[in-house]
C-alpha positions as CSV (number, residue, x, y, z in Angstrom):
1,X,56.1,36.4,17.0
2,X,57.7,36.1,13.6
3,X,58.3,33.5,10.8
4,X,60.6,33.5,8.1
5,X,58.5,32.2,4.6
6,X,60.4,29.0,4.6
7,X,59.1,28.1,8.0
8,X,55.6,28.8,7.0
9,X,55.9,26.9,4.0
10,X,56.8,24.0,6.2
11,X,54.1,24.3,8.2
12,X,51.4,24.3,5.6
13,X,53.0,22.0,3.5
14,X,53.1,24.5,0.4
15,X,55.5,25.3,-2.7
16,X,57.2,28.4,-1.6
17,X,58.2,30.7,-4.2
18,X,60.6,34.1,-3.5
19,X,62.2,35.3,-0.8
20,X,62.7,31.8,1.8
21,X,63.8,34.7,4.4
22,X,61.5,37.3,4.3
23,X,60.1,37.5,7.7
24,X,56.5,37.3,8.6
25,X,55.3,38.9,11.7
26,X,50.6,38.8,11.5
27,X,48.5,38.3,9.0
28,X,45.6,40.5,7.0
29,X,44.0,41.4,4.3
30,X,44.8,41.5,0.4
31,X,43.9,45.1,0.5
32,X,45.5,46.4,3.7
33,X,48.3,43.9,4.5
34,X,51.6,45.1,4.2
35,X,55.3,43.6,3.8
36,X,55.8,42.3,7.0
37,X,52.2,41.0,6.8
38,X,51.0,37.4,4.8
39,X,47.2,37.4,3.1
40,X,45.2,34.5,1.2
41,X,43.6,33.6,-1.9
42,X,40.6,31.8,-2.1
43,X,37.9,33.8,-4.3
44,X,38.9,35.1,-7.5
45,X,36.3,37.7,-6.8
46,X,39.3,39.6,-4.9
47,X,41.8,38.9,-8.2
48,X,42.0,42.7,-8.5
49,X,43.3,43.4,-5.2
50,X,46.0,39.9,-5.6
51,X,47.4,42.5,-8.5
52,X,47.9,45.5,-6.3
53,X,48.8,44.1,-3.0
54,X,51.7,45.0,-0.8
55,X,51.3,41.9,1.7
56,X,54.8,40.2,2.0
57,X,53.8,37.2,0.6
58,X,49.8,35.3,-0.1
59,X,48.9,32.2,-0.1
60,X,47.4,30.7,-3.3
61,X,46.2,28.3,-5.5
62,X,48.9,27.0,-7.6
63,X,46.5,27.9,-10.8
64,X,47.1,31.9,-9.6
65,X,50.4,32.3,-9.1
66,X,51.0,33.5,-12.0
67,X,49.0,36.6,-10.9
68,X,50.6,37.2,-7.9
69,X,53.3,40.3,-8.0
70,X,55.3,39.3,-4.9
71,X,56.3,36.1,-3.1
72,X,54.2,33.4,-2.8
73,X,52.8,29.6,-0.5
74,X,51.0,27.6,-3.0
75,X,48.7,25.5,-1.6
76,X,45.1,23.2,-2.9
77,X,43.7,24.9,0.3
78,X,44.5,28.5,0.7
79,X,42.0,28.9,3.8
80,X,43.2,26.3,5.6
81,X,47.1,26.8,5.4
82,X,45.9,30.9,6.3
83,X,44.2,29.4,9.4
84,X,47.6,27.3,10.0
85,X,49.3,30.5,10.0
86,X,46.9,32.8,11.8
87,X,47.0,30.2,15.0
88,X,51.2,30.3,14.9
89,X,51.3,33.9,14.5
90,X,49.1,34.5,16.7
91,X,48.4,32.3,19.6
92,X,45.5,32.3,22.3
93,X,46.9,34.0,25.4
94,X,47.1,31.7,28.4
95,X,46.0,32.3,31.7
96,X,47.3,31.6,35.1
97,X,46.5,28.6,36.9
98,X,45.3,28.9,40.2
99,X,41.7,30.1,41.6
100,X,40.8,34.0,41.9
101,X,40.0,34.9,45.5
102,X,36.3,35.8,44.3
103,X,35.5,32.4,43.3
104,X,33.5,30.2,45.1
105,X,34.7,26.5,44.5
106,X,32.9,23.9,46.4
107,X,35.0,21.5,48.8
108,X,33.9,18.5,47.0
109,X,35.0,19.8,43.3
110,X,38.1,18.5,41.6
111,X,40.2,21.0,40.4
112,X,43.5,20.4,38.5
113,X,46.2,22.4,39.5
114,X,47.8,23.9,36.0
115,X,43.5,25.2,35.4
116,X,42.2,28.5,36.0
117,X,39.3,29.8,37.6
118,X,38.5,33.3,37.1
119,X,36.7,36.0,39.0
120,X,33.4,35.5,40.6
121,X,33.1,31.8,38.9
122,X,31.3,29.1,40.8
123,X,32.3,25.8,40.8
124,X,29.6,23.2,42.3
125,X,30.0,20.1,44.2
126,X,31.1,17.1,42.6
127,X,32.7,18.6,39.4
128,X,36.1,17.4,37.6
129,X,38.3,20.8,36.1
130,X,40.7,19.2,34.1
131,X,44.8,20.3,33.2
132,X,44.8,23.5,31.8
133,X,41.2,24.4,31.6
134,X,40.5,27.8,31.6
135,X,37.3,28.9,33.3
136,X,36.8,32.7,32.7
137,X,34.9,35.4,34.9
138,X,31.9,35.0,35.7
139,X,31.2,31.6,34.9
140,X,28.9,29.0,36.7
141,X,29.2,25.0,36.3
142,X,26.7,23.4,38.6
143,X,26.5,19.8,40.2
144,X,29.2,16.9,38.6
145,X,29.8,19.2,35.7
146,X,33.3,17.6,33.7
147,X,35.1,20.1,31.9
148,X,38.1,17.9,30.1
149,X,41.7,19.0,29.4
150,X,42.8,22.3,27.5
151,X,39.3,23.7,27.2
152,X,38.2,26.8,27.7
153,X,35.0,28.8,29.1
154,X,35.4,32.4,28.0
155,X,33.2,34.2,30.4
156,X,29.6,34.4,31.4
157,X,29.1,30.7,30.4
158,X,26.8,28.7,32.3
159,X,27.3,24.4,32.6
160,X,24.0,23.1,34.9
161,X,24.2,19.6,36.5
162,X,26.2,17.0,35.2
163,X,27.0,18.2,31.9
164,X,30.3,17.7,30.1
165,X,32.5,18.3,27.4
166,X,35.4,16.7,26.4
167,X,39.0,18.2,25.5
168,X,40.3,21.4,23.7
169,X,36.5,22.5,23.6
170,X,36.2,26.4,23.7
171,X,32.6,27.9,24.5
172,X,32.2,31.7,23.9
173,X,30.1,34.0,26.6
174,X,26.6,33.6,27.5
175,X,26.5,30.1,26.3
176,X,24.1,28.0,28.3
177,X,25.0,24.1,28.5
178,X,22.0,22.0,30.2
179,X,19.0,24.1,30.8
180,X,15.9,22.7,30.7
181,X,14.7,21.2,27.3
182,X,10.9,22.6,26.3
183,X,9.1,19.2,28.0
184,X,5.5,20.2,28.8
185,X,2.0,18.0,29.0
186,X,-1.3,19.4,28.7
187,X,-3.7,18.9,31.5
188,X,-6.6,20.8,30.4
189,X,-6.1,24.6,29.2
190,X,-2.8,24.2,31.7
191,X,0.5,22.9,31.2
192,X,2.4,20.7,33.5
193,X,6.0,20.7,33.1
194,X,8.3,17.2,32.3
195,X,11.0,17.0,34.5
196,X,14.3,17.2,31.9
197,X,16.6,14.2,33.1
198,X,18.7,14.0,30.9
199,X,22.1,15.8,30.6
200,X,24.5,17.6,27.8
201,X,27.5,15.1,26.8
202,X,30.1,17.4,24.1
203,X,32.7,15.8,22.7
204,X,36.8,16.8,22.4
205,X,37.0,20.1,19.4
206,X,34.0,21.5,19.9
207,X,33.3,25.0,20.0
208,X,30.1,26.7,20.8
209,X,28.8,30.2,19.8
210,X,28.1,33.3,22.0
211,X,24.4,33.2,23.3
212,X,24.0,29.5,22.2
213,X,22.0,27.3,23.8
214,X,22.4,23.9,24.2
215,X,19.4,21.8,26.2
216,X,19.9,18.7,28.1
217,X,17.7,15.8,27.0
218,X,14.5,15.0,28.7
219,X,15.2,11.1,29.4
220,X,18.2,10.2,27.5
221,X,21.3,12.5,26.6
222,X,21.4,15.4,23.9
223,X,25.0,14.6,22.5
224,X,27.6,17.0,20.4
225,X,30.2,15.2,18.8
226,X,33.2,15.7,18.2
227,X,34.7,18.7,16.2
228,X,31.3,20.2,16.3
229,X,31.2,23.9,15.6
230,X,28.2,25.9,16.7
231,X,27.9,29.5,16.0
232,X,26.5,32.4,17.8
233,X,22.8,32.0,18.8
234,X,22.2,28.4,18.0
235,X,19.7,27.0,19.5
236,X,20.0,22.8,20.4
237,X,16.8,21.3,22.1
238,X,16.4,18.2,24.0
239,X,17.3,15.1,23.0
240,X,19.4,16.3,19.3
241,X,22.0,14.3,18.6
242,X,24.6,15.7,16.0
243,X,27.7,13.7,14.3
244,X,31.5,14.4,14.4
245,X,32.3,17.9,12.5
246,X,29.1,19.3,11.7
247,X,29.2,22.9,11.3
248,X,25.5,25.6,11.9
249,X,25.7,28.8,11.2
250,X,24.4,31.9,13.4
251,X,20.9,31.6,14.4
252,X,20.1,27.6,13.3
253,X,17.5,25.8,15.4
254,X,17.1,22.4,15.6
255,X,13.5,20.9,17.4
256,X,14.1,18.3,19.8
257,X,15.1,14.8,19.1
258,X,16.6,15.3,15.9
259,X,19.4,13.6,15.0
260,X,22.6,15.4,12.2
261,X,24.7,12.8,10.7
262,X,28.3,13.8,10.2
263,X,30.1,16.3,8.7
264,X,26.7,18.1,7.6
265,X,26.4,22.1,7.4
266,X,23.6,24.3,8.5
267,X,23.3,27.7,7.2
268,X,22.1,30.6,9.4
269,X,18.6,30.8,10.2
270,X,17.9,27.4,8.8
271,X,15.6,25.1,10.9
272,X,15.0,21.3,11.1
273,X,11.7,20.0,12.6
274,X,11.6,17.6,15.5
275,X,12.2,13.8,15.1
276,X,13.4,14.1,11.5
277,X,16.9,12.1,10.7
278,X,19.8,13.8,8.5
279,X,22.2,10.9,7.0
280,X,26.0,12.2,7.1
281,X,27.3,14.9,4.6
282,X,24.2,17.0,4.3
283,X,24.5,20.6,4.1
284,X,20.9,22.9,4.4
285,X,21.3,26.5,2.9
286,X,20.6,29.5,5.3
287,X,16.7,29.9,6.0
288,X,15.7,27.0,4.9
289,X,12.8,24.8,6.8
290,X,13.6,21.0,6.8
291,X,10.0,19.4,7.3
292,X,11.2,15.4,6.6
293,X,14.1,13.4,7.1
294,X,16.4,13.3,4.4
295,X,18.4,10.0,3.7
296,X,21.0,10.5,0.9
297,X,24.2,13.3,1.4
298,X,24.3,16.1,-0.9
């Protein structure tokens, strides 16, 4: 696919300044893109290579234009318009509806016909595939599982009983949605397992990490909001509730029955203790240990 500058410029909502024609076919970096080829701005740690790029055009602040050599978007948000960009250029690649003859789809499941089910997937009794859900190789969603419209399981993801996520979701491979949460009573030197009853309940926009885990709750739900992004190796116990559009990095754990406000951030590695309460807009820098509820943003 290719843009001309002008189009991009309308579809980021940026001051264009050059060539409105100049044709944009991918995006990279300030250092190795070249003229058919658009890079961004946004650290002026890489001011140095803005000087000596060939990229066909960058997007930047308005306060650096000045310092750019060739054509130009300017935007408040240089990341976001590039992510704008990146998505039309270049699209996900859409699979085929229909079921693979190697997948095993029980007669009771409901699939939609414009969704894919790739090789070797299972698809248990009771569960709801919604239109244009893409469920990649290798995949297993148990009993009453509800995958909602336009998402997609990359491969190797497993969804256990009756756990669901909501629309344009996308879950990267060897995620595991609803195993058991870590429920056990002591009886002596022994320990006697809690049944986990609860399920997994993921709202539209989310997107989980490769390897992440996400545990059902034990009585009541452990629920992902929407726009939720979890990176690879997260690990969500039972019961952990977290608010629309908050963001962990690789490696965060949270202990069970914590509850994330909204639009918080977790840096990689960090950890927050069971039962504690973080109000909306928080953000935790990576390793850090979070021993008691916090109650004001910042």
């Amino acid at each position: 696919m290719s843009l001309t500058l002008a189009e991009l410029a309308r579809l980021t909502g940026g001051q264009l300044r050059g060539d409105r024609k100049h044709t944009i076919q991918s995006v990279s970096t300030l250092a190795a893109a070249g003229p058919a080829e658009i890079a961004f701005l946004a650290d002026d740690r890489y001011l140095p290579q803005l000087k000596r790029t060939r990229a066909g055009a960058v997007i930047l602040d308005p306060a650096h234009a000045g310092e750019c050599p060739g054509n130009a978007i300017l935007t408040d948000n240089p990341h976001l318009a590039f992510a704008k960009i990146a998505q039309r250029l270049h699209p996900a690649s859409s699979s085929r509806p229909g079921v693979h003859a190697t997948a095993v789809v029980d007669d009771t499941a409901r699939v939609a016909k414009s969704a894919s089910i790739g090789a070797h997937c299972v698809v248990g009794p009771g569960c709801v595939v919604a239109e244009r859900v893409t469920i990649g190789p290798h995949c297993v969603l148990g009993a009453q599982v509800e995958i909602e419209e336009d998402t997609r399981l990359v491969a190797h993801v497993t969804f256990l009983d009756r756990c669901r996520i909501g629309k344009r979701g996308l879950v990267h491979p060897g995620a595991v949605i609803g195993a058991d949460g870590f429920g056990f009573a002591r009886d002596g030197a022994r320990w006697v397992k809690v049944p986990q009853l609860g399920r997994v309940v993921m709202g539209d926009d989310v997107e989980v990490g490769a390897n992440t885990a996400v545990d059902r709750g034990a009585l009541t739900d452990t629920v992902i909001g929407d726009g939720v992004k979890l990176d690879n190796l997260v690990q969500i116990a039972h019961n952990v509730r977290i608010g629309e559009n908050t963001a962990m990095a690789g490696q965060a754990g949270i202990a069970g029955s914590a509850v994330i406000g909204s639009r918080c951030s977790v840096g990689g590695q960090a950890v927050i203790l069971g039962h504690l309460e973080l109000v909306d807009d928080v953000h935790v820098t990576a390793t850090s240990l979070v021993t008691k509820s916090i109650d004001e943003p910042g």
